[in-house]
N, C-alpha and C positions, 0 to 999 in steps of 0.2 A: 170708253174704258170698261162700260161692263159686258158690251158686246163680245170683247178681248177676252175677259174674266168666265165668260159663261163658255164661250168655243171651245178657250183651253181648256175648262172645266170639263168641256164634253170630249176635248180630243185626251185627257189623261184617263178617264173612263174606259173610252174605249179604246187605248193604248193595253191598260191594265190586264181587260178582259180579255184583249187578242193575246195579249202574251201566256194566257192562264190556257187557253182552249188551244193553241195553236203554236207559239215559240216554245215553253217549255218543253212540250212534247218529243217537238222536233230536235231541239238542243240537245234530249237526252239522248237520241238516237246518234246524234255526232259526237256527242260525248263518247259513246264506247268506239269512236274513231283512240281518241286518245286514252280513254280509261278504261279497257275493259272488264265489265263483269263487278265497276263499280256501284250500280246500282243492287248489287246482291252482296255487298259486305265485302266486295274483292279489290284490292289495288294495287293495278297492274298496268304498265303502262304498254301503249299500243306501237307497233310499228307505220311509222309515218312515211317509209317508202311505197305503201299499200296508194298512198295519194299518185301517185306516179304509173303504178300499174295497171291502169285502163290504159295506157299508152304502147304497155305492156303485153300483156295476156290478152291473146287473139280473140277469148269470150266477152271480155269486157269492150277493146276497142271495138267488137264488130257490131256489140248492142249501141257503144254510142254512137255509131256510124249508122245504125239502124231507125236510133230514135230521130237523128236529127234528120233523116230522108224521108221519116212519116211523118215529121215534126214539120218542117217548113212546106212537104208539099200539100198535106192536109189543109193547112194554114192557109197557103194560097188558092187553092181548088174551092175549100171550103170557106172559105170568107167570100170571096167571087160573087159562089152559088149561091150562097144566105143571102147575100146585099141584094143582088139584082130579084129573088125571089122576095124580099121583103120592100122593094121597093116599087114594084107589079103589086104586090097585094095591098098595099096603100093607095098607089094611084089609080087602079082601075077594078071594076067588079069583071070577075066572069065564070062560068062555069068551073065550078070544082076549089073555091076558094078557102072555101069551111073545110074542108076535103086538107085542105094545105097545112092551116092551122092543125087541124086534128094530128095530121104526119109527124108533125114538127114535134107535138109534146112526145106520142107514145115512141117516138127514136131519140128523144131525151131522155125518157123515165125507163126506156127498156135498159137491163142490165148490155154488159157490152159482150158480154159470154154466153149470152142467149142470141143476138143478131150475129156473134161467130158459130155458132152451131147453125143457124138460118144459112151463111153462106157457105158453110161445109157441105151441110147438107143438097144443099142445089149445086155446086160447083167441082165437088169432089171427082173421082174419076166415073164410079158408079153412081153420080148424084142422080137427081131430078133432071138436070140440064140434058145432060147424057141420054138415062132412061127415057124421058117424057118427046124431049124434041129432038133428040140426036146429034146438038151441039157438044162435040169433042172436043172444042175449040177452045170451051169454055175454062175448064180447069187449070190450062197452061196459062190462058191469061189472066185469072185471081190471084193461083198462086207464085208472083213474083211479086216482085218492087212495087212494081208501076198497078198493077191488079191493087195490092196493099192500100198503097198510096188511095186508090178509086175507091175502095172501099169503108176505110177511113175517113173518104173525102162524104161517103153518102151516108155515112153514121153520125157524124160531126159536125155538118155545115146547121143543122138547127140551131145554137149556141150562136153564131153568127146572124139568123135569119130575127129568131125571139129578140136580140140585141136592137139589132137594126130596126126593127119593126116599130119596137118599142117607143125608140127615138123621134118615132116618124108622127107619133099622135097628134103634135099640134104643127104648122107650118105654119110661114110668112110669106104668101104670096106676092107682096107687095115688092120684095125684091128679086123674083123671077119676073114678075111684069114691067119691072122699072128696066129688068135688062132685055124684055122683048120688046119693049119702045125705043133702044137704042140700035134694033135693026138686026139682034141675036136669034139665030133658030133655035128650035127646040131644042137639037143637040148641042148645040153647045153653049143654050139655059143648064142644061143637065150636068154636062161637064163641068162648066166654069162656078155657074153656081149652086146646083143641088148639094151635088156628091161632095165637095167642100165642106161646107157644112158639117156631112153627116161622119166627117172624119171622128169625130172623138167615140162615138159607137161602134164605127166603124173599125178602128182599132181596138176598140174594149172586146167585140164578137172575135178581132181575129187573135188578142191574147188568150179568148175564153177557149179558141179554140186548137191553139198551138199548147195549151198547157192541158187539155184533154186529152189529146193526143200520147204526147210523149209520156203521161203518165199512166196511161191506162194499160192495163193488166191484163182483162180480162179476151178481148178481142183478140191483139197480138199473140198471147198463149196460147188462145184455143186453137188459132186456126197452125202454129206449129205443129202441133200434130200431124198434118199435113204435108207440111212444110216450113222447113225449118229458118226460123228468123226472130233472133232473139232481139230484145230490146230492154233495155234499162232496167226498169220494170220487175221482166223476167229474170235478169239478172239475178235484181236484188230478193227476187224470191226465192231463187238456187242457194244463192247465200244463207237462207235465214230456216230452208225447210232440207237443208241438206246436210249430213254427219258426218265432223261434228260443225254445231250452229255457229255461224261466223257474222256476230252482230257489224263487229267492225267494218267488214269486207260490204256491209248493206251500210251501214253510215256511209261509206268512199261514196257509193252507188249516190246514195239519197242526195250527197253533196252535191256531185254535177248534176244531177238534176235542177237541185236549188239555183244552180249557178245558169244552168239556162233559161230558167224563167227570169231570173235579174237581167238576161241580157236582151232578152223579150220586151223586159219593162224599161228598159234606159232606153231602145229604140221608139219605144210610144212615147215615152216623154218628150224626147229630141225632137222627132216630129209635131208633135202638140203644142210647146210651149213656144213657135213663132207666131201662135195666131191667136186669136181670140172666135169664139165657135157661141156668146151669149148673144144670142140673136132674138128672142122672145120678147116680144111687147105686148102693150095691151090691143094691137092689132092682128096678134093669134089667133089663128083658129084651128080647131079642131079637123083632120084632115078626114076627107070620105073619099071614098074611090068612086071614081066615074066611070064611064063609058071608053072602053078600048075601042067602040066601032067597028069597022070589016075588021079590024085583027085579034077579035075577043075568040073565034074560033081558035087561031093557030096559039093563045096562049093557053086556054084549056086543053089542046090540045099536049102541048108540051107540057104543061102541069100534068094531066094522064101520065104522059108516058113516064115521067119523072118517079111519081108515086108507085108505078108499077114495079120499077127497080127497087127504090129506097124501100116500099113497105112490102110489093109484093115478096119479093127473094127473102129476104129474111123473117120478116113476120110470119109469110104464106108458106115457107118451107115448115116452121116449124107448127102452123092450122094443120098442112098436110100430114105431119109427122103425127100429131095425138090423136087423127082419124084413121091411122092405117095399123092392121094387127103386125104384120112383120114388112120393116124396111125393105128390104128388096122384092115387096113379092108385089110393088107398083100401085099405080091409080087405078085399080078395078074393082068392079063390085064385091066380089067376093074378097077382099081383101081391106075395105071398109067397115069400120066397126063405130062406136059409142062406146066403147069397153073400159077406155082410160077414162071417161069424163064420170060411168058408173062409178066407178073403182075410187075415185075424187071423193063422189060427194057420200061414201060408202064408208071408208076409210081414210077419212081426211081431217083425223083429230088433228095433225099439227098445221094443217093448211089455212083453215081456217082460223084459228087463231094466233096462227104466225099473222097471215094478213092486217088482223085486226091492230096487235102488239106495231109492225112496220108502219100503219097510220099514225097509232100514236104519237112514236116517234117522233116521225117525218111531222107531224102538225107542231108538235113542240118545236122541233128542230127552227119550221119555217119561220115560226110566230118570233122565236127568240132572235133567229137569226136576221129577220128580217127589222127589229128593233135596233141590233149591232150594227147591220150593214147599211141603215138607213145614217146613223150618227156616224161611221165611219164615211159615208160617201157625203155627208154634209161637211165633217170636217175638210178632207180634202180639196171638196171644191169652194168652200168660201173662208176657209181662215188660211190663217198664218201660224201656228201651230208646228212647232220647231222642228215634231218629233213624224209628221203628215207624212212623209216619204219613206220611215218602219210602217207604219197603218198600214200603207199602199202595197208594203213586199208583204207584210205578216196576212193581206188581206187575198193573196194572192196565193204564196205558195204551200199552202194547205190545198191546193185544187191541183198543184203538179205533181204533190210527192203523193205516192202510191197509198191506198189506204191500210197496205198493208203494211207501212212503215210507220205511220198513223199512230193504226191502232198498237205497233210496237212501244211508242213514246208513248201512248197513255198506259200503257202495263209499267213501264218504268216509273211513271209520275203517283200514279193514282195507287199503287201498288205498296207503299213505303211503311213500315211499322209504325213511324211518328205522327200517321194522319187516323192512326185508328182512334187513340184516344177524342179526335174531334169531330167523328162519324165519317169521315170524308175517304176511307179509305174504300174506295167504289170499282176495283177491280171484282170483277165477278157479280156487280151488280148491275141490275137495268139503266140506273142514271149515266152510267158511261157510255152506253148506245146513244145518250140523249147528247152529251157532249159531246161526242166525237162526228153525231152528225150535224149540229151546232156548229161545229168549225167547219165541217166540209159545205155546209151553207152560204156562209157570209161571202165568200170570194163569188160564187156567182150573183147574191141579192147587189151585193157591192158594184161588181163589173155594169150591173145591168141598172142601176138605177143612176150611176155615177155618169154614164152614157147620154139621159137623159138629162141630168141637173147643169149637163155643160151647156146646155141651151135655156135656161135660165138665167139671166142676168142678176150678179148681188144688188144692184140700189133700187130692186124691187123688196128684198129685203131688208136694206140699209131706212127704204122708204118708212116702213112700217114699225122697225125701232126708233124712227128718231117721232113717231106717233107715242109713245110706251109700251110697244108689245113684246112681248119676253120671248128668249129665244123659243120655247116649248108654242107660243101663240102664232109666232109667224112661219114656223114650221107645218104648225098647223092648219092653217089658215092658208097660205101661200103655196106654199114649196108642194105643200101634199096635195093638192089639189091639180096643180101645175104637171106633175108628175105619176100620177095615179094609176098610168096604164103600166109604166115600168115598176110602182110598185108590185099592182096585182101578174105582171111576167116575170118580177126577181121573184115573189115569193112560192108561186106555184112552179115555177122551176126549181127551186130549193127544193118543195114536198117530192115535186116526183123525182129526184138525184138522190135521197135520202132515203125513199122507199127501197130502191134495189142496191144498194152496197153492200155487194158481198165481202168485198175484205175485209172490211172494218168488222162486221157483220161476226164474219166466219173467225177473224181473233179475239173478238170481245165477249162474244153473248153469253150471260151465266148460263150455269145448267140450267134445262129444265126452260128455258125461254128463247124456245125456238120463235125466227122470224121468216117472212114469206123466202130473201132468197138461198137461207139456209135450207128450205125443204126443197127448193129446186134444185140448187146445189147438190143436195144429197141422193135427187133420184138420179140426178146425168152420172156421179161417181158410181150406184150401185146399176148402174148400165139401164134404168128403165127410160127408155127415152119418151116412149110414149104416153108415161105416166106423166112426166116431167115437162112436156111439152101441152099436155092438158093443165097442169098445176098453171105456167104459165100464158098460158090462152086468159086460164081461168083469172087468175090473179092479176095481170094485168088488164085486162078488160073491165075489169071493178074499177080499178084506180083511174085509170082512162076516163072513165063517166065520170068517176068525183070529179077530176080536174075540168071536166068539160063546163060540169054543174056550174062551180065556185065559180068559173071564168066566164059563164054565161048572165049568170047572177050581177058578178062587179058592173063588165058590161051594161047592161041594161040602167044599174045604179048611176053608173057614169053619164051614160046618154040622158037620164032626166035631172041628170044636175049640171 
């Protein structure tokens, strides 16, 4: 009974708080579907055939026709490429491994409009591809569907890989070897029994990574410019930045969105709840990679070339871009400068402490979020807890809807005359930066550590209450220990998704409190590319080393405990 008493206790907590950071916001944004212009003293009611018109208007169907072909093939390419990369880099050592890990974060924490400017730049018609090696071939295959699709698939399969990885810290060898006494090979130990297993991560990377996808903004837009392919997203930002502002017409937008991450999540359920995936005993251990033997070449090998694509083309498009004085005038010496990175550290009153201001942040954001998304991903997988399947969606579609819609719902919530007199009315101030990326935390600390807890068994817990340990002790004690590595990858995946958010970012921030990707932001709009491109060398290269630090640090914690 008071096991019961304490769960619920913690599942109406963080019911509460998901709905304060995350449903309200959102509700208000579907709200001016039916009410518009009621959040500013107006009552008006909305036209409901607007629901109907994505079916309608060739701009809306073609975005949703758009998202869900970047939605499902990113999903598939990119879950694929995570799992079997995170499950090479558990099983065996080999050249270029650290090299992997390090990929993985800074194509997480790069904004998505900074790696679409990378593949403009190199794939365009006058790009790099073109100029440097005389690949023409190049730009007609990015810019389509299937290009899209590949490049989405090489910006997003991290989300999948961090997941998986994560999952992989402790194993049970004893039931691989029970099944290679019964006369099974390797492959199909692998088949029958690994990859089973690792199903519940396995679908947490690929919902992490079909709800990235179709929500994101900033990639899809950029590389429109290009070539034209709108998506959801873009839609609903036509809707809200174009005259006159059509809140309603982005509620419509923001709904089907909502609506296909519900439909994302009822397929991971469907699948999940025939089996049971707690497999962890006190015959655990910690997993190390071993020896590939003759085929340690051919995988660093392929890890190389992998890295070459996914970092070099966009990362190294845009290295090349803050060293060169004029874009078209190529890789030659005379046309090689230090002029952007002077200019930086010369004139870089707002760069530097924008950066500083976007840690901040992103450190609160993690710390908090990772508090919420620990007691949300405990409720889910060990109570009963009536209300565990709102947790599940409110923990989730904060990470589909665009943060441009986001930050729209918290200008309606936090924005209201009746919260002044109680301090709380926090539009235009810095603590709204801090909530909003608070909410856009949780859904990945969640995703990722819920991944892992499904390999823990509850009467390792039930064991230690029917001792007297209170819930806060056997969490402590137990769970967090068990689970450590997914902590220390939900949370430093939260800091660095929270450092570059430009949406949220670019509708929230008071005056006067500029953050790192508002001044990137600002050079690519006033055309300095090359400004902009050393801002982010510069700025991201800091943050890359903190994350490396923090996560080199836990690590080491972990191995001596």
């Amino acid at each position: 009974m008071l096991k019961a008493l304490n769960v619920n206790r913690l599942g109406w907590i963080v019911s509460i708080l998901l709905a304060i950071l995350v449903l309200f916001p959102l509700a208000a944004v579907i709200v001016q579907v039916l009410l518009p212009g009621v959040f500013f003293g107006e009552l008006n009611f909305g036209d409901l055939s607007l629901l109907l018109d994505v079916f309608n208007r060739p701009l809306w169907r073609k975005s949703l026709e758009n998202s869900l072909l970047l939605g499902i093939g990113t999903t598939l390419f990119g879950t694929i490429l995570g799992t079997v990369l995170a499950m090479a880099r558990s099983r065996w050592s080999f050249q270029g491994a650290a090299l992997l890990d390090a990929a993985a974060w800074i194509l997480f924490i790069m904004p998505s409009f900074i790696l679409a400017q990378g593949w403009i730049m190199f794939s365009a018609g006058n790009g790099l591809a073109a100029s440097l090696f005389g690949w023409k071939w190049v730009s007609s295959a990015v810019f389509s569907p299937a290009g899209l699709v590949a490049v989405m698939t090489f910006s997003k399969f991290p989300l999948a890989y961090l997941t998986v990885r994560a999952a992989m810290e402790w194993k049970m060898d004893m039931l691989s070897q029970a099944a290679r006494l019964c006369g099974a090979s390797s492959w199909r130990v692998w088949r029958t029994v690994e990859v089973p297993l690792l199903l519940p991560s396995i679908f947490s990377g690929a919902l992490l990574v079909f709800m990235d996808t179709v929500g994101d903004f900033g990639l899809p837009s950029a590389i429109a410019v290009v070539y034209r392919f709108p998506t959801l997203p873009y839609s609903i930002y036509s809707a809200i930045y174009t005259s006159p502002i059509r809140f309603d017409m982005a509620g419509v937008l923001s709904l089907y969105l909502v609506l296909l991450i519900a439909m994302a999540i009822a397929v991971q359920f469907y699948v999940l709840r025939r089996a049971r995936y707690d497999i962890l005993s006190g015959r655990a251990v910690r997993s190390a990679p071993g020896s590939a033997g003759k085929y340690s070449w051919l995988i660093s090998c392929a890890v190389g070339l992998l890295l070459i694509v996914v970092i070099g083309i966009p990362i190294g498009s845009s290295l090349v871009m803050s060293i060169l004085q004029v874009q078209s005038g190529g890789l030659v010496r005379g046309n090689l400068t230090l002029e952007h990175y002077s200019e930086l550290f010369r004139h870089g009153a707002d760069l530097f402490p924008g950066i500083g201001r976007s840690l901040a942040i992103a450190a609160a954001a993690s710390v908090f979020g990772l508090i919420i998304g620990l007691g949300a991903a405990f409720v889910l997988s060990y109570s009963r807890f009536k209300f565990k399947k709102l947790i599940e969606t409110a923990t989730l579609i904060s990470f589909a809807v665009p943060g441009v819609v986001l930050g729209i719902g918290y200008i309606f919530v936090w924005n209201q005359k009746w919260l002044e007199p109680l301090g709380l009315r926090l539009y235009s101030k810095p603590p709204i930066l801090v909530l909003a990326a608070i909410a856009g935390a949780i859904p990945v600390i969640t995703r990722v550590i819920t991944g892992s807890m499904a390999k823990v068994p509850g009467h390792l817990l039930d064991a230690a209450q029917i001792q007297g340990a209170s819930l806060v002790t056997r969490v402590r004690t137990i769970l967090i220990p068990l689970i450590r590595g997914a902590l220390v990858s939900g949370a430093l995946a939260a800091f660095g998704s929270c450092i570059f958010d430009l949406a949220v970012n670019s509708i929230l921030f008071p005056p006067n409190f500029v953050t790192l990707p508002i001044v990137i932001d600002d050079a690519f709009e006033d055309m300095r590319f090359g400004y902009a491109s050393a801002a982010t060398v510069t700025g991201g290269g800091i943050i890359v080393f903190i994350l490396i630090i923090i996560e080199t640090i836990f690590k080491k914690r972990g191995a001596r405990a």
